[in-house]
C-alpha positions in Angstrom: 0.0 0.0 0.0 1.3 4.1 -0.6 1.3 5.5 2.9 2.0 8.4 4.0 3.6 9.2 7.3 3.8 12.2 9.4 5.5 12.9 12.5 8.9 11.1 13.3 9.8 11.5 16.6 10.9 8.5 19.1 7.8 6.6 18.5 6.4 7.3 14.6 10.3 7.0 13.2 10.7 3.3 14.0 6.9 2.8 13.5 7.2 4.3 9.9 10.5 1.8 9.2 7.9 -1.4 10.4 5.9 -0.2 7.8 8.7 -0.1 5.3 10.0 -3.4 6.7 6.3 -4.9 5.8 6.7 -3.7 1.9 4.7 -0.7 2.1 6.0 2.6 -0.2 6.2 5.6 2.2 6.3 8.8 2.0 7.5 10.8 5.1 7.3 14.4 6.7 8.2 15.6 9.8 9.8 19.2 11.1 13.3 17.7 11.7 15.6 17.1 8.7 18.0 14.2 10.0 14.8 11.8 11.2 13.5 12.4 7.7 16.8 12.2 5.5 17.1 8.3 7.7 13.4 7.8 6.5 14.8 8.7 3.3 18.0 6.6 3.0 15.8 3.5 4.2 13.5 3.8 1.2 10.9 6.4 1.3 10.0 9.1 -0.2 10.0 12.9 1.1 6.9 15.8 1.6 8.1 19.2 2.4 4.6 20.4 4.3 1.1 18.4 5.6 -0.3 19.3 1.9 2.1 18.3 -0.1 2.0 15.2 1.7 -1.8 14.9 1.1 -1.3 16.0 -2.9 0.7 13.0 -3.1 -0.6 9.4 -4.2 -0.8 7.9 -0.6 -4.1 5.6 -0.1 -3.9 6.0 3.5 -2.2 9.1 6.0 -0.9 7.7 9.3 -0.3 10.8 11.7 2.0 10.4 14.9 1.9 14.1 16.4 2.8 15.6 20.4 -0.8 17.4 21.1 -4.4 18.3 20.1 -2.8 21.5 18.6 -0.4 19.9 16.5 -3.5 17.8 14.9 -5.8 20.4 14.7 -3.3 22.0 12.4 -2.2 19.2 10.8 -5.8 18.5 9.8 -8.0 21.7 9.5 -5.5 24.4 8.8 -5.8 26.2 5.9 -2.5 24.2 4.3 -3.7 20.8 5.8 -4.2 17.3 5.1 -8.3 18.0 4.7 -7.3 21.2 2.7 -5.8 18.9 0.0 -6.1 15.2 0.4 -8.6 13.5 -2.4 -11.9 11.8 -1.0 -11.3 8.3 0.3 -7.9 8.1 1.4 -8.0 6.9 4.7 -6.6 8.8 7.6 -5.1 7.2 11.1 -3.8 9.2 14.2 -2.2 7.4 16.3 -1.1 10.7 18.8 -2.6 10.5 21.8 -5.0 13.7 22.0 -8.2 14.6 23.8 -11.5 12.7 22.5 -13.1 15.8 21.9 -10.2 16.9 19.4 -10.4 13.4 18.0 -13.9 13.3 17.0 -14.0 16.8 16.0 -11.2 16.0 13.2 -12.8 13.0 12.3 -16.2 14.3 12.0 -14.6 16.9 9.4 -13.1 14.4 7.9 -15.9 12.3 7.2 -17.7 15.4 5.7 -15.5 15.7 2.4 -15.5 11.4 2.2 -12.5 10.6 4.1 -12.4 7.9 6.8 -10.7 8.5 9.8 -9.8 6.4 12.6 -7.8 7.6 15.9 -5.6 5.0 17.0 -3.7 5.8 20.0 -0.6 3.6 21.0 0.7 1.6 24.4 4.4 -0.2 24.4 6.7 2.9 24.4 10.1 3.1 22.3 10.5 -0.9 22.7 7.1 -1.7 21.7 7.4 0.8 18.4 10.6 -0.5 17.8 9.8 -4.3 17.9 6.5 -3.8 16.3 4.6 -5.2 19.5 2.4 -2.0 19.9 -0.6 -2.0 21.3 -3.6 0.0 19.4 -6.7 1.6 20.9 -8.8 2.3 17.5 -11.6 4.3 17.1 -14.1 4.5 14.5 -16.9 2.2 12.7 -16.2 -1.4 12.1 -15.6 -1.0 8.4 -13.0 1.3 9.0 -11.5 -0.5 11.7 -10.9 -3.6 9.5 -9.8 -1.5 6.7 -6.6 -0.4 8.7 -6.2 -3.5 10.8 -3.6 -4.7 8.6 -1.4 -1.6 8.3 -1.5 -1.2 12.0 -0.2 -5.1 12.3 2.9 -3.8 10.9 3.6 -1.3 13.7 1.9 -3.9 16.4 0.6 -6.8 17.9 -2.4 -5.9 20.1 -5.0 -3.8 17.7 -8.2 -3.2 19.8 -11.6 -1.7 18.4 -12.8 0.5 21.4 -15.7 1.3 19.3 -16.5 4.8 18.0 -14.7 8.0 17.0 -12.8 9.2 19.3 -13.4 5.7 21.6 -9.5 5.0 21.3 -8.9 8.2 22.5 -11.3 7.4 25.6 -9.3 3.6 26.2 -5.9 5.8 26.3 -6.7 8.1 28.6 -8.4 6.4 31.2 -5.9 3.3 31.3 -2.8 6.4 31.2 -5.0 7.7 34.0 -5.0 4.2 36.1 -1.2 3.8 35.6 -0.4 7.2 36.9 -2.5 7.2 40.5 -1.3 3.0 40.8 2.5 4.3 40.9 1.7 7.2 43.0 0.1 4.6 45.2 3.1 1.9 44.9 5.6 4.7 45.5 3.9 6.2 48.5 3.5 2.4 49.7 7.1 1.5 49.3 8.7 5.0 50.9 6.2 4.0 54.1 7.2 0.1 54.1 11.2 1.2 54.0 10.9 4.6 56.1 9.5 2.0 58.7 12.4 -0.2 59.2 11.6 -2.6 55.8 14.0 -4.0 53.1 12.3 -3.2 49.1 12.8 -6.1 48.4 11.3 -7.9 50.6 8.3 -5.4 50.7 8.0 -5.4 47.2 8.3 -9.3 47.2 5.1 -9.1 50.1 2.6 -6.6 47.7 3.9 -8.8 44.5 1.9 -12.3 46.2 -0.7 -9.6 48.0 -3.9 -8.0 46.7 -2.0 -4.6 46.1 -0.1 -6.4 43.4 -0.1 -4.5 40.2 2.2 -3.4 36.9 3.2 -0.2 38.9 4.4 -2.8 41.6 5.5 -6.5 40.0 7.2 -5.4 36.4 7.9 -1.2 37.0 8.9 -0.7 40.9 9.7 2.7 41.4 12.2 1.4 44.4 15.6 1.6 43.3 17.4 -1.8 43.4 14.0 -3.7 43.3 14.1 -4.8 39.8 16.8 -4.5 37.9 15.1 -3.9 34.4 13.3 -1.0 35.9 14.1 2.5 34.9 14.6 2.7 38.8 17.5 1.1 38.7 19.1 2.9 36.3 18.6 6.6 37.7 15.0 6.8 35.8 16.1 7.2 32.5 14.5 6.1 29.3 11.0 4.4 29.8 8.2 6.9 29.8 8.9 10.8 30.9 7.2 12.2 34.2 6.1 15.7 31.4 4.5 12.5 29.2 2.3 11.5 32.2 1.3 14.4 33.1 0.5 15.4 29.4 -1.7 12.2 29.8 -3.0 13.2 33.0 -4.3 16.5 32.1 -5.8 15.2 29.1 -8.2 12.5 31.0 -8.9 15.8 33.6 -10.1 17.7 31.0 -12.4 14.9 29.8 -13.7 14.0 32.7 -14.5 17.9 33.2 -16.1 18.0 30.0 -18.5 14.7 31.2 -18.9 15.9 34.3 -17.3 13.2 35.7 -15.5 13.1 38.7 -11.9 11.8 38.9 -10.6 12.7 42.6 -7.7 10.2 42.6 -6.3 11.6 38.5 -6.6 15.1 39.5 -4.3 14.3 43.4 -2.5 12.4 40.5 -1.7 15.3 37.8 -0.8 17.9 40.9 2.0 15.2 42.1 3.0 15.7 38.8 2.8 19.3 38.0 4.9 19.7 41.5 7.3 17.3 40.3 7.9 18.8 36.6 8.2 22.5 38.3 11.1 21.1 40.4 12.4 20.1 37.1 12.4 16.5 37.0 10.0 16.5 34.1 12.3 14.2 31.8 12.8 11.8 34.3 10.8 8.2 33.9 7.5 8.9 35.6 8.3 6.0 38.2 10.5 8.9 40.1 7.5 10.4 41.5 8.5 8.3 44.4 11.2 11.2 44.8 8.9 13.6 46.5 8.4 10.3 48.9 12.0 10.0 49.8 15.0 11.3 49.1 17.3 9.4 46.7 
């Protein structure tokens, strides 16, 4: 299939080589020259801006952008994708934005006869690298199985939440869960050890316990714990604290726009506003147990 690809950064760069690895022709745009001249020298073609890119003979648009902003301007501004792209070419973006941005776009999309879906992503650099994503879709059934096979290029899990905007919705809340569950696992494990208790053996305790969970068993925050956690290595790499709380703010401002209470995301995203202010922003988010202890 013609793709085209916009937005190389950490994640959408090795996602856009699965897809080249898979035999698909790409062509590739993003705002940083190097990440699209190693596109380029790996076999895909170029786009200098979002309409060129959708003047181009691509039969389906995969976006991977940082905000709602970026896709609101991707899509509807005046030198957009919508501006330019022919009817039917199918559309994916798979950044993780607000569901009210999501449907909005899609909406407009479906208005001048192209199908959108917004297809959020779980598994971090590993996962986009190893093409073992996981892919919260949203959008009708048709559509869904339409870009199921492009998106098992870039992954191995490819849900249908249901909806527009529905994969959106799965991101959120589940990005939501993970932040307040290591909040609670980091204020858990500063009490058990400020108290006179080895980690390990604490950790070992919640890990066969009912307050077992990923936060606790595969991602300790506790240095030393486990060695594959980011932890351990002075919480670098794995997933920024400024990424959670991106994510955090994002299911706040849902849940105001529903109405719907989330007490324990809201405590959540303040931990983590404090924490980016004090500058620890690019740090894994798992060092939020740093304003539980020192060290």
């Amino acid at each position: 299939m013609k793709i085209g690809f916009l937005g190389l950064g950490n994640m959408g760069a090795p996602m856009a080589r699965n897809l080249l690895k898979a035999g698909h022709t790409l062509t590739v745009l993003d705002l940083v020259p190097a990440a699209v001249a190693a596109l380029a020298e790996a076999g895909a073609a170029t786009a200098d801006s979002p309409a060129a890119l959708a003047a181009s003979d691509a039969e389906l648009i995969v976006t991977m952008l940082p905000a709602s902003a970026h896709v609101r301007s991707v899509y509807l501004g005046p030198d957009g994708l919508l501006a330019r792209v022919r009817p039917g070419v199918r559309l994916v973006d798979c950044s993780t934005i607000d569901p009210h941005t999501a449907r909005e776009v899609a909406a407009a999309a479906a208005v001048q006869g192209n199908p959108m879906v917004d297809a959020p992503v779980s598994g971090g650099t590993g996962g986009a690298e190893a093409g073992t994503l996981t892919f919260m879709v949203g959008g009708s059934e048709a559509d869904f199985a339409a870009v199921q096979p492009v998106l098992a290029a870039m992954g191995k899990n490819i849900v249908h939440c249901g909806g527009p905007g529905n994969g959106q919705v799965a991101k959120v809340a589940n990005n939501m869960l993970l932040g307040i569950s290591m909040v609670g696992v980091a204020e858990a494990m500063a009490l058990g050890v400020a108290l006179g208790m080895d980690a390990q053996v604490l950790a070992g305790v919640i890990n066969t316990s009912s307050g077992r969970c990923w936060s606790s068993d595969t991602y300790n925050p506790f240095p030393g714990v486990l060695a594959t956690a980011p932890a351990s290595r002075g919480y670098t790499g794995g997933f920024g604290a400024d990424l959670m709380l991106k994510d955090l703010g994002l299911a706040t401002e849902a849940a105001r726009l529903a109405k719907q209470p989330v007490v324990l995301g809201a405590v959540a995203q303040q931990l983590y506003q404090s924490f980016s202010l004090q500058g620890h922003g690019a740090l894994d988010f798992s060092a939020i147990i740093r304003q539980y202890r020192k060290g």
